[in-house]
Every structure is written in C-alpha cells, then in structure tokens.
C-alpha positions, 0 to 999 in steps of 0.5 A: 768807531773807536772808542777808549775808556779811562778810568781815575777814581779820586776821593774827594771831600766825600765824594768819588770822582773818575773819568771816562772817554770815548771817541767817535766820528762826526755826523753820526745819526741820532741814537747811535750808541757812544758807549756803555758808560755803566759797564766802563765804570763798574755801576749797577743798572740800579745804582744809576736809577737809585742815584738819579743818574744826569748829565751835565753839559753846561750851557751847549747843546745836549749832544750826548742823553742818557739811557738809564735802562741800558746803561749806555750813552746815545747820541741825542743830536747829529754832531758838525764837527767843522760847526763845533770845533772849526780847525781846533784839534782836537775836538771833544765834547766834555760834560759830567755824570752826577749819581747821589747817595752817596754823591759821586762824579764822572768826568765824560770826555768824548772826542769827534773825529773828523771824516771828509764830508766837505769838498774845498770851494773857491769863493769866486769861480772866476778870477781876471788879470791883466798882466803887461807883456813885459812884466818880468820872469818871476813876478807874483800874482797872488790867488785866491785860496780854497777853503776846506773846512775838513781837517788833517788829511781830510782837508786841503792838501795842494794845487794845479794849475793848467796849462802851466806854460808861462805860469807855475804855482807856489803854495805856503803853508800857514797855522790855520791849515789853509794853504796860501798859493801864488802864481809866478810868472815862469815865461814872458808874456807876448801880446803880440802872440797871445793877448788872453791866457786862459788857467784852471786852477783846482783844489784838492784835499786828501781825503777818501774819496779825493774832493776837488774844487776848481777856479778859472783864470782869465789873464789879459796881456798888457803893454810894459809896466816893469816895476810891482808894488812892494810891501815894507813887510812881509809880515805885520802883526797887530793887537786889539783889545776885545769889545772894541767899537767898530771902525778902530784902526788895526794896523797901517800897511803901505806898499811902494812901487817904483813906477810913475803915473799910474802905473806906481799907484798901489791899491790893497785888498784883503784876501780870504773873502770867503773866510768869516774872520775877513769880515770884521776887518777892511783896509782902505785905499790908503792901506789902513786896517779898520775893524768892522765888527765885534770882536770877542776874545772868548771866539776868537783869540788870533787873526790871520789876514792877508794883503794884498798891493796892486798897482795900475799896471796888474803888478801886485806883491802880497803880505800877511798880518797878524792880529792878536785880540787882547782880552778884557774881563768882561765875563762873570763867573758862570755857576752851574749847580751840578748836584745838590741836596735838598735836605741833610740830616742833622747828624752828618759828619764834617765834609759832607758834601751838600751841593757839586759845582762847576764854575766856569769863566772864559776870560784868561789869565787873572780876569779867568781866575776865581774864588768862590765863597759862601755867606758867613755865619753858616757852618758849610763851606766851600772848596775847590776840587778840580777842573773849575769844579767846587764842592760846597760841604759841612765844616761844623755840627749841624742842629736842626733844634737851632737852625731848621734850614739855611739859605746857602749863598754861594759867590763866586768872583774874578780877579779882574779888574774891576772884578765880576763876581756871580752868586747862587742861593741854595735852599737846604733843610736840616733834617731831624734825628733823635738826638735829644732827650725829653725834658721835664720842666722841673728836676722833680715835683712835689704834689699834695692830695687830701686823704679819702680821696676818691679813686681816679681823682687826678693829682697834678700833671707833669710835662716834658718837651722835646726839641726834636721834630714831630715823631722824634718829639711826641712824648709819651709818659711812662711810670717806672716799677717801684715798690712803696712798703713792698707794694707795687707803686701802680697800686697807688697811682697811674700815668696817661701816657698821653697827656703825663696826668697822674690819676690817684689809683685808690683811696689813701689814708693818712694815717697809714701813709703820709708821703711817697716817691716814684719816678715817671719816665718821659720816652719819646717815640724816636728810633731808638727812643730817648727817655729821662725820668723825674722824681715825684712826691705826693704828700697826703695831706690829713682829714678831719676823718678819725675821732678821738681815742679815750685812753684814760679812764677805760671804758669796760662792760663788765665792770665800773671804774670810778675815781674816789674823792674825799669829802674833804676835798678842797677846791682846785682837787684833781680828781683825774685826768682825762687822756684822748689821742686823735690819729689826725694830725695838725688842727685835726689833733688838736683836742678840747674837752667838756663836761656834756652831763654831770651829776652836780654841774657846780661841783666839778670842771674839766680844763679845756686844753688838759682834760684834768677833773677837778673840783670847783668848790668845797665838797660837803656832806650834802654831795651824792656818793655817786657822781656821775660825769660825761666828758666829751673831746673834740677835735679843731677838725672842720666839721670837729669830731668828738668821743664822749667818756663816762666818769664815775666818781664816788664822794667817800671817805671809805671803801665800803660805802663806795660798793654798796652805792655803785652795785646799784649803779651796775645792776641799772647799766646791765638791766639798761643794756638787757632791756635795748637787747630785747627791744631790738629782738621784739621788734625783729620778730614783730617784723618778721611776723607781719610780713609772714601773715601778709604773705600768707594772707595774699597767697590765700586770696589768690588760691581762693581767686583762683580755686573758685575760678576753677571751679566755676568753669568745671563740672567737678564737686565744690569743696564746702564751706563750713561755719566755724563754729559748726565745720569740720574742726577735726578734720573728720567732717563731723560736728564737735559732738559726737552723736548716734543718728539714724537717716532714713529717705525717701524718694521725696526730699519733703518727706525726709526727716532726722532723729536725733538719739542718745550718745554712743560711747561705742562710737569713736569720733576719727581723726585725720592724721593730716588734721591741724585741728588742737584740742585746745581748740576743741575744748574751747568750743565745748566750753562755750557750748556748755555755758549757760549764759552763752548765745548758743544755749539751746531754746525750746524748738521754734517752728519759724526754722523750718524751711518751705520746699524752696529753700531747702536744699537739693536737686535743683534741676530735672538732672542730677550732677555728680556730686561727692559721697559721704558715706555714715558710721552706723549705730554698731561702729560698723561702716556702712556698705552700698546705700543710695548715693545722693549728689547736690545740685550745682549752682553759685556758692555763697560768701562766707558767713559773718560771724554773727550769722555763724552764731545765729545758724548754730542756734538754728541748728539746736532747735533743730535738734530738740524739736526733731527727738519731741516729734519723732518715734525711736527707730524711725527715720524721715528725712528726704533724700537730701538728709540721707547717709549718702548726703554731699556736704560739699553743696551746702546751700546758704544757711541764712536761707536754709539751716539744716544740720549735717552730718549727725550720727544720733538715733532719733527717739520720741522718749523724753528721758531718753532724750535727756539721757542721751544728751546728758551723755553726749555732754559727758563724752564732749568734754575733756578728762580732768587734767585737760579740764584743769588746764583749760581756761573758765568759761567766758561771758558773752561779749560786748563790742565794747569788752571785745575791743578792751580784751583786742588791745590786752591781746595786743599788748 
C-alpha cells in the first residue's frame, strides 16, 4: 500500500484548513488501515475527542470511518473501483475532516488503485458468418469486442486469432480504453475447398497474473457477392440534450452498396451489446439512431458507439459515433452542513465562523455556478472559501439583550436558467456574557421617615434590573462604607442584599439629624461582576415629641422673680414677656400661650401668639400686692404639648412693700417642697415596714409549723410556753420578781407544797447576755403590778384555785421521760449541786393563751401566793415532786385547767409581818432607781374595749 501525505494549512475566515491523501488498492477488507490521519496532521489523541472529530462524505457511501481512539482512518466498506469510477483515471474517493473549538477543516482525498481482478469477457461465446467465396483479399469483418472492466495495464491489451490462414485481425484503439478489432480477409476463400471455417478469438489483458477471455467464429463460404457496403463516414458525431424523453432521433447513419438484388441491400447493427451505454440507444433498419432511455449529463457526458452495415451477401463496413449529451439545469444546489454551532457568545469577534458548508451542483458551466446568501437583517454572512465550500460567520456585534437566537437562512441558487436555488435553516442561540451593568430605575432617590421611629422599620426599596441572563442578571445590593457626622453609615441604615429593602438600623431623631446620603451599590453576580451604585436621601420628618422650653422668665428653686407693676398702670400695661422655643420644627413649633391659673383673672391676659402679659383694666388699690399667674405654652403638635410657667408679679409702687409680701410667699413654696419630701420618705419607710413584718410573721409561722412537727414526732423535751405577763422576760427563766423560796418534795406530788418567804436582797436576779429583754419592758410590768386599780392586784386567797390531783401536772404515765433540768438559786446565793432531778410527762402541748386568760392566770398565781405564806410554817417545804428545785418548766401543763407558779425563789413562812415584811421588800427591789423611775410613763388604768380601740388609731396615727 502506498500511501502519500500532503499537508496545506490555510487560515481562513477563522478557521484552519489543510489537506491530506492516501492511496490505497481497491477491494481491500473491511477495517483495514487507510492511515493515521492524526499523526499526518499533527493532532492530539485529545484534540480529536474534544472537537468532536467527523467525516463528511457527502451523500455517497461511507467507505472510509473514523477511529478516534486511534487516530487512524479505516476501511468501513469494501471498495469496487471498476463499480465507483468505471474507466475515470484517476479514481479517489474525496470527503472532509471537521474538528470545533476552535473550528478546523481537513480536506481528505483517498486515491483507489486498480488490481487486476476482472478477466475480459465476449458478450456472445459464438459469432457466425457468411462470406461469398469471392469476397475480395481485404474485405472487413468487424468482431465483437471484449470488455474489461480493468484499467491501464490491468485492462484489455490485444487480440489472437487462430488459425489465421485466410484471416488477420487489426485492432484500433479507442478513448474508452476498449480496443475495437477487425478481421480481414488476408486470402481467397474456396467453397469448393472449405465451405465452414472455424476461428478462436481470444482476449488478453496485461495484468499479473495474464487474464484471457475467448469467442469461437464460425465462417460459412458463399457463392459471389463482390461489392461491401460502405458507410458515408467514418466517423459521426451527434448531441443530445439530457432528460430527453425516449424514442428521440440521435443521428441518421446510411451505408451504400454497389450490389443489386439482395446482395446491395444493407442492415446496421450497434455494436458493444454488452456495454451498458449500448442500451439507451437503437438504430433501426433504416439507419436511424433512437434514444432508448434517460440520459443524464451528471452520468454520463459522452457516447461512443458503433455501427455496423451488412448486406445480404455477408459483406459489411463499420463506423462510429460520437454522442455528446448537452447539459440541462436541472439539479439545485445541494448544502451540506459540514459543522455548525448551536450557540456563540455574545462577545464574539467579527468573522467568527458559526457553521462550514459545502455546496455542491452537478450541472456544468453556469447551470453549476452558484451563489449563496443568508436572510437580511441579520449580522452573519456568508462567504465562499474553496473548493465549493462556504463558511457562514459574524459580520457585526452580536447582543444577546436585543436578540436572544436567529433563525439563520442560508439560500444557495444557480445560474441556470431559469435558476434553482436550495436553502438551510440554522437555529442559533446567543449566549450571554456579562456585559451589562445593573440599573436602578432612578438616578437617585429621596425617602422620608418620621422620627422615633422603631429600629428595623423598613424605609422604601430601591430596584435595579439587569438585562443580562440568569446568573449574570441576579442583582444583589450592597450598601457602600460612608461616614455621616464620623458615624459609619450602618449604624444608621441596612440594605437586603436580596430584595434592596433598607431597613432603618436605630431610631433617629430630628433634632439631632435631619437629612443624610449614602450610596447603595447594585452587583450582579457575573464573573467579574459588574456594579453601579445610586445615591439615597432620608429626609427625617419631625414629631410632635419635645415640649416647649421656657426661656423667659427663669424658673429657680431657690429664689422668686417677680415682675413689678405699678398701681398706676393702665390699660394695655406690659408686664412681661413670656419667651418659649419648641425644637420641633413646622406646626409642631408653632406656640400659643394661655394663662392656666391667675391670681385676678380680670386683671391680666396673655397674647395668644406673642406670650406678652399685659393688664386689661386699670390697676387699682384694691389689687393684691402678689399676684401670682400660670402661663401654659402649647404647641399645634398632634397630640400638642405644653410647659406651664409660673409669673410672680408684685402690684407695688415701691420696693420694700414687694419684700415683705413675697418672703411669705418663699417661706410657703419651700415648706411646700419640704412637706412632699417627707411624704414620699413616710410613705418608703411605711412600705419598707410592712413588708418587713409580713415577712418575718410568715417566717415565724413556718418555724413554729415546722418545730411543733418536730417535736411531735421526737422523744426531745418541748420548749415551753410562757404567758406574757408571767414568762421569762429576761430571758433567765424566773418571774419579773425576784424572790427567796425554799422547795421541799415528796415522793407524793399531792404532798408537795411551796412557801413563799421575804425578798432576798442578797439574790441577784441574772440575765442572759443573749437576752433581747428592755427594762423599759421591765418597768412596764412592774408598773401594772403595783397599781392599785389593776386586774392583777392581789385578792384574799381563794380556795376555788387549788387543783384535784387530775389536774395537776405531772407524770402522766407509769414511766418517766427524760425531761429538762432546772436547777435553783438557794437562799445563800449559792447554786445548788445534786438534788433530785424530776422530768415532765409528754403529751400534746396547748395553744397559746389569750391575753385575757394570761391576766386571769396570773392573778390565780398571787392567790397562790397569799394563801401559801398564811398556811405554812418558816422553814418548811411541801410541795410534791412536781414543785421541787428540779421542776421542768419546759412541760408546763395548760394553765387554764392547772395554775401553778413556777419558778419561785422565796422562803416561805407562816409570820404575818414577815410576810408583809418580805413583800414589802420585794416590791422595793422590783422597781427602778429613780432616774429610771422619772422617765418612766404613769401608771395606766385598766382599759376598756372602747379606750383600747381610741388609744389603737392614736398609735396608729
């Protein structure tokens, strides 16, 4: 296989051409290798996949595929190439190679060599004729020829003829490569001596091996016919238009012959029977030439015929003709779309190539000329390269934003007349790029917001649109880094990058700023991205939110100002002028004024626009010194605010009456403004009080709630409770009293007993440092004690007190539970060591006392007392077990049903006096020194409810 490369780069309206040939023998088998056509041009294995590597062949067969793994060009159908190019040399099979991006085209040509693989063949294996024996030395007799199909060498090269005694074969060589052959008669013929002579003619072309195809002659001898037909000429030529309908006249041929009777009547025949040219013509009798079939120019553009005249004697002469077909315009352009792209970007240069054509029409000479062209109004055109083809490309700036695609129209027409023209439609979409920056639909705004406002309340929106295409057109906003007073402006307002809401970031006050700009920055999300920007306003719009200011007259704390006027002032008199400001601005500035309170509402007015004080009647003696006027300004705010401002004017003549009016006038505001200080302090510190005691009330409930739970449920001693007017109110477990007492027990509590004897000042009554007892407290007590008139005064003893032994406390039980241990101060001072311990049976503790039943105890308690020093010796001692020095006071029993005292440290006697002695001395050492006496509050009367309740609201009060 031989195979030659040729390579011709060509840039070309934006594209690369070059060209390639091979050459290669016919009928070789499917897949064999052509050649590798991407080392011949110098391409990448990559590039050919990328670029989406195809061949074009135009509407023939695919004789050739691709193989883009490889590279190489493959044979994809066995090639004929007697069936393709018949006796055209050279014959090559021609198609292109189109790669995009970029786009590129390579011109293929692959040229099929022929090999000998067709024999040449006789149509008739026989041929039979009679010749007269006196046929003269000379005479032709055309053969039939063969046919081989082969070409140059391959083909067919000569003829024999055996045995050739009386007859030699001439040969002509003719354009189509077959060879036309005669035989002539070389020696007489003799019936008498051979009536049938018998030929071999044989065929034989010069391919290797030799191929041979043979005929027998059969030749009969006849009597004389001395004279062959002749033809006029030797060769004719004719035309004939293509697409002529059959049975049209070619050309008239004649032959003459010099004969008479049948032996000068000529036929014709057409020779090259077996040719398929032979069949779309026939000659008739008379020697005209007919046209049989449909003939077409593009097949086939030249006839070669022969002819041939025989008379009835076997004689015969031979000619040729020549047919030439006319061409016709009866073909359209064909266009073939070799590549083409579906979209382009909008950026593209000029001469971008979009689509390669090839454009192909078989008719010749002007009928195969043709112009292509697309629709107008489009900026693409076409342009012719080479070799039929065309090349459609950009000749202006495309937008996708005006035109999004075009319906390309390519027409391609003829010269013919009339002309025929063909046409392609190409869909192309522009592609966008970002080319355009956003818009805002204004060249700036200007929005309004009221003060005091709240934060995040959105102002307005800005908008911008962008003409490019989805994500070249998404629009976000952005706002851009100012400063407004050398405050960043995103302290004061935000930007939604989404939707361009700006959203007010604080609250913003008129007063302090009334107007500002900032710029918001509109960016699509191209790449790179485009952005414009826009300048926005916020106008803050002013609240009715600040009262009016008093400038004049000032108001101060410490001192009066007051305005003079004379009593003889007349009408119309300016007292003064009342001077206000609002920091508001517009309607909300506007101020009025009004007198709210005045002294003598027929003496003054206050103009309504101005604030000026003046007098609307004569002054007169009659007219209080001190006149006293409040003025309120308001504002046309909606709602309006106001201030109030206080006028003192003093109706005087002279200086000193004016003082001595108005330092009453200060004395009264200062005690005014003293006495709403207190209030407010009075009523913090009652509120603090009540909410302390109702604290400390519940905690007691609780701790109570919870101790008596306790010891419910414990074997531990129960702390005891004692009356108030009898308790501990020292804290030292002893009665308010201080008194000498002797126990003496028994085992029998029945048998225990108690004296009460005189008071001993050696006894020192002690107190527990953790005492919260007062001697005011203390002396209190004593005092109601010692009053004659008061419900605890002693009575004469009163035997109804005395308890049966049920009531009487004690052990409960057969068992004694532990208990707390008292242990008594002696008559000496000295404290007690040992001595029997006695603990108080367990059982539910009662409710605490009223305070009636406190009283009604402790006067239980004196009688007691008396009857126990009339009844019992000095010295001696019979209470029980339960009244013993060891007694628990923690289990006192409940003294409405068992009164007893505790506690007691007197000696009990029998002597009268020294009874008396003994309490006389006892009450000498309860009260208080003097000084503690002279302070202390007089002795009370006993109470009644109604007393009670009118000393409760003094208290209160």
């Amino acid at each position: 296989m031989i195979r030659q490369v040729q390579l011709i780069s060509i840039l070309c309206f934006g594209y690369v051409s070059a060209q390639v040939s091979y050459t290669i023998p016919e009928e070789l088998q499917k897949g064999s290798l052509v050649g590798n056509i991407a080392r011949d041009l110098g391409l990448d294995l990559m590039r050919l996949k990328s670029g989406k590597a195809r061949l074009y062949m135009g509407d023939g067969a695919q004789y050739i595929k691709l193989n883009k793994e490889r590279g190489e060009l493959l044979i994809h159908e066995k090639i004929d190439r007697e069936a393709l190019c018949r006796h055209t040399t050279p014959c090559a099979l021609h198609f292109q190679m189109t790669l995009e991006n970029p786009m590129e085209l390579f011109t293929i040509t692959v040229e099929i060599t022929d090999i000998n693989d067709n024999s040449p063949v006789f149509q008739k294996e026989e041929r039979i004729f009679e010749i007269s024996e006196s046929a003269a030395i000379g005479s032709k007799f055309m053969l039939e020829k063969a046919i081989d199909p082969d070409i140059g060498m391959n083909g067919l090269q000569r003829y024999t003829l055996k045995p050739n005694d009386n007859f030699i074969l001439k040969s002509y060589p003719q354009s189509d490569e077959n060879k036309r052959v005669e035989m002539i008669l070389q020696k007489e013929l003799d019936r008498e001596k051979q009536a049938h002579v018998s030929l071999i003619l044989t065929a034989e072309d010069g391919g290797e091996p030799q191929m041979t195809g043979t005929m027998q002659i059969h030749v009969t001898v006849l009597d004389i016919n001395d004279n062959a037909p002749v033809f006029s000429q030797t060769v004719y030529k004719a035309a004939i238009t293509e697409n002529s309908v059959e049975g049209t006249l070619v050309i008239k041929v004649s032959a003459s012959d010099p004969d008479s009777g049948t032996n000068g009547f000529v036929t014709y025949a057409l020779g090259n029977s077996m040719d398929p040219v032979s069949k779309l013509f026939r000659i008739t009798r008379d020697g005209d030439v007919i046209l049989d079939g449909q003939v077409d120019y593009e097949q086939n553009k030249m006839f070669n015929l022969d002819v041939e005249a025989i008379d009835q004697g076997g004689l015969s002469d031979s000619s040729k003709i020549i047919i030439a077909v006319n061409d016709e315009n009866d073909n359209s352009p064909t266009i073939n779309t070799l590549s083409t792209s579906e979209s382009v970007p909008e950026n593209s240069a000029l001469n971008t190539v979009i689509a390669l054509m090839s454009v192909n029409d078989p008719d010749s000479e002007n009928n195969g000329k043709v112009n292509c062209f697309v629709n107008e109004n489009i900026p693409f055109n076409i342009k012719f390269t080479s070799n039929n083809f065309y090349s459609l490309v950009t000749n202006n700036e495309l937008d996708r934003e005006m035109a999004s695609g075009y319906n390309i129209t390519v027409t391609c027409s003829d010269e013919g007349v009339p002309s025929l023209s063909s046409s392609l439609t190409l869909d192309l979409l522009i592609s966008d790029v970002n080319d355009n920056t956003p818009v805002f639909e204004r060249s700036s705004y200007e929005a309004y917001i009221i003060e005091n406002n709240k934060p995040g309340l959105s102002i307005f929106t800005v908008k911008a649109t962008d003409t490019d295409w989805k994500q070249n057109a998404r629009v976000s906003y952005i706002l851009e880094d100012s400063f407004i007073n050398g405050i960043p402006v995103s302290s004061f307002v935000s930007v939604s990058a989404d939707s361009g809401v700006i959203h007010a970031v604080r609250s913003f006050d008129f007063e302090q700023i009334k107007d500002f700009e900032f710029r918001v920055k509109a960016q699509d999300g191209g790449s790179p991205p485009l952005s414009s920007n826009v300048t926005i306003k916020i106008q803050i719009q002013d609240q009715n939110d600040n009262p009016p200011q008093v400038l004049y007259p000032v108001q101060t704390s410490g001192s009066v100002v007051a305005e003079m006027v004379p009593r003889s002032a007349d009408v119309g008199y300016l007292v003064t002028k009342v001077v206000a400001v609002d920091v508001d601005s517009g309607q909300n500035a506007w101020l009025s004024y009004k007198l709210q309170k005045v002294t003598d509402r027929a003496l003054f007015e206050v103009g309504l626009q101005n604030g000026e004080i003046r007098t609307i009647r004569q002054v007169t003696d009659k007219d209080a010194v001190k006149q006293k006027l409040t003025v309120i300004v308001e504002d046309n705010g909606q709602p309006s605010r106001s201030a109030t401002v206080i006028v003192n004017v003093a109706v005087a003549d002279s200086f000193p009456e004016v003082m001595s009016e108005f330092s009453d006038f200060v004395h009264d505001k200062e005690y005014n403004d003293n006495l709403t200080f207190y209030l407010v302090l009075a009523l913090a510190v009652v509120s603090f009080l009540f909410i302390t005691c109702l604290v400390v009330i519940i905690s007691v409930k609780i701790y109570r709630l919870r101790q008596s739970r306790t010891l419910y449920h414990s074997s531990l001693p129960v702390i005891p409770y004692y009356p108030p007017r009898y308790s501990d109110t020292l804290g030292t477990g002893t009665l308010p009293h201080v008194y000498n007492y002797q126990v003496s027990r028994s085992t029998d509590s029945r048998m225990s007993d108690i004296k009460i004897g005189r008071a001993d000042s050696q006894n020192v009554l002690m107190m527990d440092p953790g005492s919260t007892g007062t001697m005011q407290r203390i002396q209190s007590e004593k005092s109601i004690l010692d009053e004659p008139d008061s419900p605890l005064e002693q009575k004469p003893p009163n035997n109804d007190w005395r308890f049966t032994q049920g009531q009487r406390p004690g052990p409960s039980g057969p068992h004694m539970p532990y208990g707390t241990h008292i242990r008594w101060t002696p008559k000496n001072g000295t404290r007690a060591t040992g001595g029997p311990e006695v603990a108080m049976g367990t059982g539910p503790w009662p409710q605490p006392p009223t305070e009636a039943e406190q009283l009604q105890a402790l006067m239980a308690a004196a009688n007691e007392v008396s009857e126990a020093t009339a009844t019992l010796g000095p010295g001696t001692m019979g209470l029980s077990t339960r009244y013993s020095p060891q007694f628990t006071l923690q289990h006192v029993p409940d003294y409405r049903q068992n009164v007893y005292i505790p506690g007691s440290t007197a000696t009990l006697t029998s002597n009268p006096q020294q009874q008396q002695a003994t309490a006389q001395q006892a009450t000498q050492q309860a009260l208080p020194p003097p000084q503690a006496s002279a302070q202390a509050e007089p002795p009370k009367a006993a109470q009644t409810p109604a007393s009670k309740k009118k000393s409760t609201k003094k208290e209160k009060k």
